[in-house]
N, C-alpha and C positions, 0 to 999 in steps of 0.2 A: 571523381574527386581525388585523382590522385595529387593534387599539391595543397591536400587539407592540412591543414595543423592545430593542432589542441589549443583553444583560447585562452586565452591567460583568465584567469577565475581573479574574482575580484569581488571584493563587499559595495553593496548599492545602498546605500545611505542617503537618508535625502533629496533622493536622485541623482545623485552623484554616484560616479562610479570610483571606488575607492581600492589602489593598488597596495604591495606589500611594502612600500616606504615605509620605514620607521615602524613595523609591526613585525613581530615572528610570522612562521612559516609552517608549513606543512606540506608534507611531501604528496602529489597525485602520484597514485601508481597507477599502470596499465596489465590488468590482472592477468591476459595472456602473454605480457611479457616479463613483469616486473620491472619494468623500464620507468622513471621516476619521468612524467609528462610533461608536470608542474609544479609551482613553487604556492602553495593557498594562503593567502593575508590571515590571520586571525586577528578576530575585532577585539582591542582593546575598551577597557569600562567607559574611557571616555565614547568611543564609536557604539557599544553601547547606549548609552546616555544620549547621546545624540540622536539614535534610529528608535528611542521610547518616546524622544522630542517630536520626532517629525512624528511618528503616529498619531499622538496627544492632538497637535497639533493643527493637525490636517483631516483630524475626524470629525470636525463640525461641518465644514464645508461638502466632505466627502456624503454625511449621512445624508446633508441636506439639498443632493443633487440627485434629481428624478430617477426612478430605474429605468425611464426608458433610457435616460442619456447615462447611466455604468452600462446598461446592456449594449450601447453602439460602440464603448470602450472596448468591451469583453468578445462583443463581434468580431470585432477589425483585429483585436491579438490572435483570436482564433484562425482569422485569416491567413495570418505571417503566420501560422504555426505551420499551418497546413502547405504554406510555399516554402517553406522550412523544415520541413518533414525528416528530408534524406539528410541534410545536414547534420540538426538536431541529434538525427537518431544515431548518427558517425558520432557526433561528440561523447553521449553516452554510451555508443559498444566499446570505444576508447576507455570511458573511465570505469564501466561496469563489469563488461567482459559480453554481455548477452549479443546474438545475433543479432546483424542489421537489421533486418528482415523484421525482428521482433520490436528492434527499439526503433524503426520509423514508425511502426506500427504505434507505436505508444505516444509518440510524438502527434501522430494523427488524432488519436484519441483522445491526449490533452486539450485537443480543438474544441475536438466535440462536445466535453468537459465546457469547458469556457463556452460554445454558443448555448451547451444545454441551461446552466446558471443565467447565462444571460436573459433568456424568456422567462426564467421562473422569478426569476424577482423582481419580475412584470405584474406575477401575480401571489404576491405576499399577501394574501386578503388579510385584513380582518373582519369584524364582523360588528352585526347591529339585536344585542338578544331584547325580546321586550320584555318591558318592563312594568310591575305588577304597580306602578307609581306612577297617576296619571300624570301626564309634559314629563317624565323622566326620559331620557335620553340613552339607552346603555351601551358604550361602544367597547366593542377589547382592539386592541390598536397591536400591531407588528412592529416595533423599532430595532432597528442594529443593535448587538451587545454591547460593541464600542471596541478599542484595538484590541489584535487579538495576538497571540504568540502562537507560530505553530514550527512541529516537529517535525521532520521527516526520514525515514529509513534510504537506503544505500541501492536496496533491491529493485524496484521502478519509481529512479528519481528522475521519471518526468509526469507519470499521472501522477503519483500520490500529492507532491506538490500541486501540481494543477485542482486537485478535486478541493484542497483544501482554499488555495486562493481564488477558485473561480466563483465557490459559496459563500466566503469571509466577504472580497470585492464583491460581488452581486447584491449581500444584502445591505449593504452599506458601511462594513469595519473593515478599519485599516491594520495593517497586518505587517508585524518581522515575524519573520521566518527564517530557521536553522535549517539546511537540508545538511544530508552526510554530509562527514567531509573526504570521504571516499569520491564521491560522487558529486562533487560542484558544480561543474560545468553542466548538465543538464536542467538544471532548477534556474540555473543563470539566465538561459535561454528563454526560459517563460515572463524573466524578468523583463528582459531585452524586450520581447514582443509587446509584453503589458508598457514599457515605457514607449515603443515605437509606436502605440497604437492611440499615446495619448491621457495614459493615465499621469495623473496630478502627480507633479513632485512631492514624496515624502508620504505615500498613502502606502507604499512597499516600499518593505528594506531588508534585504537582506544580508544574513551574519553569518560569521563561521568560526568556530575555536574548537575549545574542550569542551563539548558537550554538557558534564553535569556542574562547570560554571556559568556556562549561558543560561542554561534553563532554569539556574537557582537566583539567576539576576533577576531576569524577566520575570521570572513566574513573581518575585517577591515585591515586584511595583507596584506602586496603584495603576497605574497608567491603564494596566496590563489588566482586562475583564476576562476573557476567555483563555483558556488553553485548548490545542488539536493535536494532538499525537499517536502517530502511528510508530509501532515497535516490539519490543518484547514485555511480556507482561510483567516483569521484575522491573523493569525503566518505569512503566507504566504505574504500577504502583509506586514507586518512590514520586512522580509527577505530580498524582494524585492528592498522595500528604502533604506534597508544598501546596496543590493549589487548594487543597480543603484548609489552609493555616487564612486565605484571604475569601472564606467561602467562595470561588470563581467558580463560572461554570466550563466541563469537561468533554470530550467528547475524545476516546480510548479507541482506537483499532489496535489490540495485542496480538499474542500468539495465536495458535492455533492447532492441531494435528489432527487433520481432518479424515475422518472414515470414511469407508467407500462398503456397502453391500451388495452383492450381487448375489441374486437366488437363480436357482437352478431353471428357471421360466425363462430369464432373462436373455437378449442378445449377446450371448457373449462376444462374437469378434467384434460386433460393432462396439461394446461394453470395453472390451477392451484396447480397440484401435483410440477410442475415445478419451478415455484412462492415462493409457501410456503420453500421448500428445501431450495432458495436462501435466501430469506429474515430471515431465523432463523439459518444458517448456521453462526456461531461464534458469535450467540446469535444478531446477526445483529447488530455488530459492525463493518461493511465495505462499505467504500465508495462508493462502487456503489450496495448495498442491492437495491432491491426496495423498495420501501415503499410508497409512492402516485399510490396508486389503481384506476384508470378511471376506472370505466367499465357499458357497454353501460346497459343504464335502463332495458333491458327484459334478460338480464343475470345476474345481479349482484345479487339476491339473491342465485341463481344456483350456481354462481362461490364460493361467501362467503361460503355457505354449504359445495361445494367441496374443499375449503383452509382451517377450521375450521377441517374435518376429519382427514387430514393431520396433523395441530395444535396439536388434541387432542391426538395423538400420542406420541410427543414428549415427553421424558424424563428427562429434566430439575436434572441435578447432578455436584457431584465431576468431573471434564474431565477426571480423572483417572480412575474411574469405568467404566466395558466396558460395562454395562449397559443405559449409558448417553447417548444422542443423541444431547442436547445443554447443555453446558459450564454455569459458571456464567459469568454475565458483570467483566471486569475488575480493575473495581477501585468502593470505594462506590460515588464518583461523580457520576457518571453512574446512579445508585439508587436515586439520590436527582433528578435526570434527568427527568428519566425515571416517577416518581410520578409526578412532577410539569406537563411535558406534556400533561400524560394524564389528570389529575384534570382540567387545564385550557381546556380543549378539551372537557368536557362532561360538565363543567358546559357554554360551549357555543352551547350544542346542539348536539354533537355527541353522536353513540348508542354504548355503551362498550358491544361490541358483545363476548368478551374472555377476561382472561385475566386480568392483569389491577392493580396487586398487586406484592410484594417482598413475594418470596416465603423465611420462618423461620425467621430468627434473627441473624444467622451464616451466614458469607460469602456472596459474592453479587448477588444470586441468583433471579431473576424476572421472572415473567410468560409471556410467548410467547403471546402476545396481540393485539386484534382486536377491530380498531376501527370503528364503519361506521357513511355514508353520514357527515361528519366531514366539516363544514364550513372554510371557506378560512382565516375569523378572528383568527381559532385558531395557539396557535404557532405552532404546528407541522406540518401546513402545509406549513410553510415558514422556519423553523427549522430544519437541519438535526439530526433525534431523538438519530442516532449512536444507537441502543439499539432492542430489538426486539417488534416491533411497526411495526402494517402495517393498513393504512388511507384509505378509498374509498369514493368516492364520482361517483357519476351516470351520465350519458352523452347522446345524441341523436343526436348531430351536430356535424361534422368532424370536420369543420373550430373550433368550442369553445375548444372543447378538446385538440386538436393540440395547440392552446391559452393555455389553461390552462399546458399542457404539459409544455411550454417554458415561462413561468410564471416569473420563480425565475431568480434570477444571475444566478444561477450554471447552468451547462451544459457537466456535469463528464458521467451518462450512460444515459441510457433508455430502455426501455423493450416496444413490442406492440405483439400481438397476433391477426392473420385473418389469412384466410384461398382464402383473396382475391390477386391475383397477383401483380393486380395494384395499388392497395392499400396499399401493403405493399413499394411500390417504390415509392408514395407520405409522409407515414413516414419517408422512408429514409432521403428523401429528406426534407422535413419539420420540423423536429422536430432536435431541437437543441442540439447537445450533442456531443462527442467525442468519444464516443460508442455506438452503436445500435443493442441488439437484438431480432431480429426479429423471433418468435415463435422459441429461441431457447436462456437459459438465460446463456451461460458464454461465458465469456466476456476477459477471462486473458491464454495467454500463452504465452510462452518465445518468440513466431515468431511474435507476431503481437503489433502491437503500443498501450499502456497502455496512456492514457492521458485525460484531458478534454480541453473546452473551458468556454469563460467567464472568470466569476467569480472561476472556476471551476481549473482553472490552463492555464497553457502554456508548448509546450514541450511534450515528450511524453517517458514512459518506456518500453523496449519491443520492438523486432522488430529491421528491419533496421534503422527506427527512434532515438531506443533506443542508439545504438553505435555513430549515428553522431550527437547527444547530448553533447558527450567527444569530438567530433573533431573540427577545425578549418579548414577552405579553404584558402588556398594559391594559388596564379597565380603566376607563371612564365612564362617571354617570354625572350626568349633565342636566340640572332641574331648570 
């Protein structure tokens, strides 16, 4: 691909694809270089106004067209996803900064996304309870919410979008969608595919501007039933109170700072060859990285040794060089971030075991960074770092750790490593979070529920969970 070029981002409204004529702008950056890519339309109220039209609009028809025929929709996008893969996944290491490698990979997944939706809203049952009333009839019924708004973060904008348009589309709501505006051009691409594959004019539309104007348009319509947002949990809250102003229903993926245990039984190198992969894996800008290291006092210099090899590994580049292994951060916020944490963290007593600077002057590059014994005053252990940052501190007592585990508001993953059975069913069970894994770290596929608690979110992506997030229950009783 070498005569690729960054596609011009554009708003789909209608089905129309809509340019920056007569509309402001926004600058794409290319986060390994700082090189301005593109110029991004922002929708004006009227282009709002028009993509709450076509949703409105096009939601009757839309609910009232079989799931097998959205699922042959949703098939054939996922098709061109997948012959789209290396493409796709060029456009966002372009506007993200993450490895090819990683962002075909996500591009593929968004497929998988889209065929998994597609079979399950095959099977939106509802159901037939009896009833204590003889000739009564009693049915609860599945229907669409109706359109939906959803949000989307910067960090994987090509699943997060997919999970939420594959489940909105599948169960029959029409849907605008904000994706970053860091990150356009990959959410485009999904759009691309869903209109190449057939779907109805005006069922998707997506938008782009200032963020907390769009969101306070839409969310304030009637048109507008649901909200989907993934992000941080202070957006997430403020989301919340607009959409509790129209009682709407919500579905929250927020922060997160996910713990990790590993006890003295456990595999350490594999514990931690395991560990390290996750937490540097898109430069560890994902909500459920680990990054709070327990680990029981007669391993942790073991384990750190065994994480650190790994570490020193890594390749730190362009994501377009196939030589790279981590990305830069995506924005230089990230950078201002990333320094202030760890500074406050070691002048409160943490050992900067790796790590710990911007690597050049060019682009937002940071070194893969280790912190140890890192007291509980500093911010990053109450701070999700977003960044490639990974904290320990040392333990002896089940009950403290498990404490310290469930510490924070959030409650998005968790990670622990034994070797003990039972033990590993009192983590289950003890440890607060919406995801748990257990000597085994991933945590996302299109089959199983994406989501947190707490502070963390509400709702869940993924999974059968995921599809009855878009729907409503209905009773009927029928004498």
């Amino acid at each position: 691909m070498t005569d690729f070029t960054y596609p011009e981002p554009k708003l789909f409204i209608g089905g129309v694809w809509k340019g920056a004529e007569g509309r402001e702008t926004i600058p794409v950056l290319n986060p390994a270089t700082d090189a301005v890519i593109a110029q991004l339309p922002v929708a004006t109220r009227a282009d709002l106004d028009e993509a709450l039209d076509a949703a409105n609009r096009t939601f009757p028809a839309w609910r009232a067209m079989s799931a097998f025929d959205r699922a042959a929709i949703l098939h054939r996008a996922g098709a061109l996803l997948r012959e789209r893969a290396r493409y796709v996944g060029r456009v966002s290491t372009v506007e993200q900064g993450k490895v090819l490698a990683e962002s075909s990979a996500e591009a593929a997944a968004s497929a998988d996304i889209f065929d998994w939706f597609a079979e399950e809203a095959r099977r939106a049952y509802g159901r037939i309870v009896p009833s204590k009333f003889p000739g009564v009839r009693q049915n609860v019924l599945k229907e669409p919410v109706g359109p939906i708004a959803a949000f989307t973060p910067w960090n994987f904008p090509t699943t997060i979008p997919a999970r939420k348009l594959g489940a909105a589309l599948a169960a029959g709501c029409t849907v605008i969608i904000k994706p970053a505006e860091e990150t356009p051009g990959s959410c485009l691409e999904l759009a691309r595919a869903l209109d190449d594959a057939g779907l109805p004019k005006g069922v998707l539309n997506v938008v782009f501007g200032v963020p907390a104007q769009i969101s306070e348009y839409l969310i304030a319509s009637p048109v507008i039933k649901k909200i989907s947002f993934t992000g941080s949990t202070a957006v997430g809250k403020h989301l919340s109170k607009l959409a509790a102003e129209g009682m709407k229903k919500t579905t929250m993926e927020l922060g997160g700072h996910a713990p990790v245990l590993v006890f003295e039984d456990a595999d350490i190198d594999k514990a931690a060859a395991m560990m390290a992969r996750s937490k540097f894996r898109n430069a560890g800008q994902i909500c459920i990285a680990p990054t709070r290291f327990y680990l029981h006092d007669r391993i942790h210099d073991r384990f750190i040794a065994a994480f650190e090899r790994i570490v020193s590994g890594l390749k730190v580049g362009d994501g377009l060089d196939p030589a790279s292994t981590m990305g830069p951060l995506a924005n230089d916020r990230r950078l201002d971030a990333m320094g202030a944490l760890i500074s406050d963290a070691v002048a409160k007593g943490a050992g900067l075991h790796a790590g710990g600077a911007r690597i050049g002057n060019a682009g937002n590059f940071w070194q893969p960074t280790i912190l140890t014994d890192v007291p509980n005053s500093a911010t990053v252990m109450n701070t999700e770092p977003f960044g490639p940052v990974a904290v320990t501190q040392r333990f002896t007592d089940l009950d403290a750790v498990i404490a310290e585990a469930n510490r924070l508001p959030y409650g998005l993953s968790a990670y622990a490593f034994t070797a003990n059975a039972a033990l590993s069913n009192t983590l289950a069970d003890r440890i607060e979070a919406g995801m748990i894994g257990i000597n085994h770290g991933v945590l996302t596929g299109p089959e199983t529920p994406f989501g947190g608690i707490k502070e963390s979110g509400h709702g869940s992506e993924g999974g059968i969970e995921g599809l009855d997030g878009f729907l409503i229950t209905k009773y009927v009783a029928q004498g």
